[in-house]
C-alpha positions as CSV (number, residue, x, y, z in Angstrom):
1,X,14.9,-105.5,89.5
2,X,11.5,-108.0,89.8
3,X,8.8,-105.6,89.6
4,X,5.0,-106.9,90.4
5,X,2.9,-107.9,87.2
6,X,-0.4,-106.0,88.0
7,X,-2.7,-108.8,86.0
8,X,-5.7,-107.0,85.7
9,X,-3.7,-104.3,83.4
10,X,-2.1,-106.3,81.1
11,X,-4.7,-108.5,80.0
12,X,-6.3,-105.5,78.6
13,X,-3.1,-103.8,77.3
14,X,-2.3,-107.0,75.6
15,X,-5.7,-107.2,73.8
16,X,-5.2,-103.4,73.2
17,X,-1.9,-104.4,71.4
18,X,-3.3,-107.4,69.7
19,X,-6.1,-105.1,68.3
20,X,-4.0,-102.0,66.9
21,X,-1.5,-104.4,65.4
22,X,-4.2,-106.3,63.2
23,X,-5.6,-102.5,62.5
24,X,-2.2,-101.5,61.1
25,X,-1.6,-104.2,58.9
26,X,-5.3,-103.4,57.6
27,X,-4.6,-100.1,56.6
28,X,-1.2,-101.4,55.0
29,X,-3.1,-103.5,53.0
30,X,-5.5,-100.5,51.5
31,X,-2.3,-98.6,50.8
32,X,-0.3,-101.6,49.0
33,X,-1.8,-101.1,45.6
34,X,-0.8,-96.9,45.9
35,X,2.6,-98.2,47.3
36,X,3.4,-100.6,44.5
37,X,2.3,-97.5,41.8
38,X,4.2,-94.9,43.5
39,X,7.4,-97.0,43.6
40,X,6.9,-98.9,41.0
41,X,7.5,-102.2,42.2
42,X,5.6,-105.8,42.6
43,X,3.2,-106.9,45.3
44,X,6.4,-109.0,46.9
45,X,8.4,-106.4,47.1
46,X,5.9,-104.6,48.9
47,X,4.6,-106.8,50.8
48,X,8.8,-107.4,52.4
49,X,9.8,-103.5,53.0
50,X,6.4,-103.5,55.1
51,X,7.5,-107.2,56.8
52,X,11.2,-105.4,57.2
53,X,9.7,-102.4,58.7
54,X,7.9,-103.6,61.2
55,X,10.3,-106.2,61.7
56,X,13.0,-103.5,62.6
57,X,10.2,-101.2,65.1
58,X,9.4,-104.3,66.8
59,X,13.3,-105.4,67.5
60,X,14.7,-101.8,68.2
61,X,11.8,-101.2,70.4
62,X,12.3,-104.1,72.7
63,X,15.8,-103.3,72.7
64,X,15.3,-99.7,73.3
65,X,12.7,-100.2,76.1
66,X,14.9,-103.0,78.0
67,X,18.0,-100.1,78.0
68,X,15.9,-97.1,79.7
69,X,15.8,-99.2,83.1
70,X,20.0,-99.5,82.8
């Protein structure tokens, strides 16, 4: 299944990505100090589950997206 790349869409769904990816780690960062008091845990630890988290989203949603088409 090739499928056309419409170029004038994806230039501006990539930057749309780019942008709400560096405004998620942002508002992880406000949270990490109420994170690291409600768990009680350091800044590393922290600082990994968020790494592993998105980590996991990012993997299981290429996977998931790549299946729908099978």
């Amino acid at each position: 299944m090739n499928h056309p790349i419409n170029k004038k869409v994806l230039m501006p769904v990539m930057l749309l990505g780019s942008f709400l990816s560096i405004l998620n780690q942002t508002i992880l960062n406000v949270a990490l100090p109420d994170l690291m008091e409600e768990f009680e845990i350091g800044p590393t630890t922290v600082d990994h589950w968020l790494y592993a988290g998105k980590w996991d989203f990012g993997t299981g949603d290429s996977l998931f997206d790549e299946t729908i088409y099978y």
